[in-house]
C-alpha positions as CSV (number, residue, x, y, z in Angstrom):
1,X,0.0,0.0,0.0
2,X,1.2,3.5,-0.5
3,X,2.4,5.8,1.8
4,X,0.7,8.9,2.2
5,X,3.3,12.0,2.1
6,X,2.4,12.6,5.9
7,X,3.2,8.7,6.7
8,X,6.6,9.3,4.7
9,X,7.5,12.6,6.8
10,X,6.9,10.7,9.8
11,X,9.0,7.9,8.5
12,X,11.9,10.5,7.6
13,X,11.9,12.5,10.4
14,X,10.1,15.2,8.2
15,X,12.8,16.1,6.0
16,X,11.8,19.1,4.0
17,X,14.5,19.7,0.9
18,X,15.9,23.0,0.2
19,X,15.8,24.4,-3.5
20,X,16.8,27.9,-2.4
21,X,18.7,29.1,0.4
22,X,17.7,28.2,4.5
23,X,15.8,30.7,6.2
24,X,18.6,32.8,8.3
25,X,17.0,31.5,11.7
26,X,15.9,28.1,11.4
27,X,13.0,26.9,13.2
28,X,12.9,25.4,17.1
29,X,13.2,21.7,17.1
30,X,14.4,21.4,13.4
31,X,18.5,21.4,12.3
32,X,20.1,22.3,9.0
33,X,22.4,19.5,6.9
34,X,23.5,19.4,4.2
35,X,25.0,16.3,1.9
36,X,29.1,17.2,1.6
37,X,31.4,19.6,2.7
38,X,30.5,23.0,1.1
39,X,34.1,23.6,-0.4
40,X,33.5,27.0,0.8
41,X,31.0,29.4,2.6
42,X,29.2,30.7,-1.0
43,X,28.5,27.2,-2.5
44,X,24.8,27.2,-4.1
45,X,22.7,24.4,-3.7
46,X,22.4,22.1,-6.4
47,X,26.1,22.9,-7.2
48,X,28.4,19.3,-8.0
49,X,25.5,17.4,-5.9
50,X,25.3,20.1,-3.0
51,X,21.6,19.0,-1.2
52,X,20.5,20.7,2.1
53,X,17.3,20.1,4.1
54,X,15.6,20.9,7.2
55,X,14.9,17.8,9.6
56,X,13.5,17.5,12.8
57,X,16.2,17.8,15.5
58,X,15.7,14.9,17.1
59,X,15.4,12.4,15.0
60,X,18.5,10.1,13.9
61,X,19.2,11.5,10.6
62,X,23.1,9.9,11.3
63,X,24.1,13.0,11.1
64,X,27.2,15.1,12.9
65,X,28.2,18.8,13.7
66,X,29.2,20.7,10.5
67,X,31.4,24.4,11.5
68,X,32.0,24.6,7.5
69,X,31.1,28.2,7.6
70,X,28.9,27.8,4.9
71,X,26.7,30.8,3.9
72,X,27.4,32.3,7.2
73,X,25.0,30.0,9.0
74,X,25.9,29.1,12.7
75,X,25.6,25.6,13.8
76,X,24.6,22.8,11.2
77,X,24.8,19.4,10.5
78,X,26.1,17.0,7.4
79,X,25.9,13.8,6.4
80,X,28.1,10.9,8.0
81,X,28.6,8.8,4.5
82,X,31.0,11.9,3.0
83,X,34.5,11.7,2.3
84,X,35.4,14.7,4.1
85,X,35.7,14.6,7.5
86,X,33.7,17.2,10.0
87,X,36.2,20.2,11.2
88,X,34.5,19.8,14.8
């Protein structure tokens, strides 16, 4: 049976995907991520693969502390399956 897009939020921790930049001040009980290390604090998204999103903060998106400095945006996260390793 198909999942209904609320059932799949749920599932997913209610990830909503970014196609422009994050609002400056993200919302209580969500976190930023994004995919890879930005390469720099002016990457745009979509750039080589760059995805962010907004999930809820606590669920286990296997995610860690990002200080990547990118677009100016205080504390984020990114994904654990880069290359890269987190500057935290």
């Amino acid at each position: 049976m198909k999942k209904s897009i609320k059932e799949r939020m749920e599932e997913y921790g209610h990830t909503e995907y970014l196609y422009e930049p994050p609002p400056r001040t993200i919302p209580p009980g969500r976190v930023l991520v994004h995919n890879v290390d930005s390469l720099g604090p002016n990457r745009l998204l979509g750039s080589g693969g760059f995805r962010a999103w907004l999930c809820d903060a606590d669920y286990d998106h296997q995610t860690k502390p990002c200080d990547c400095g990118w677009r100016g945006y205080g504390p984020h996260h990114r994904t654990q399956n880069t290359k890269g390793e987190s500057r935290t």
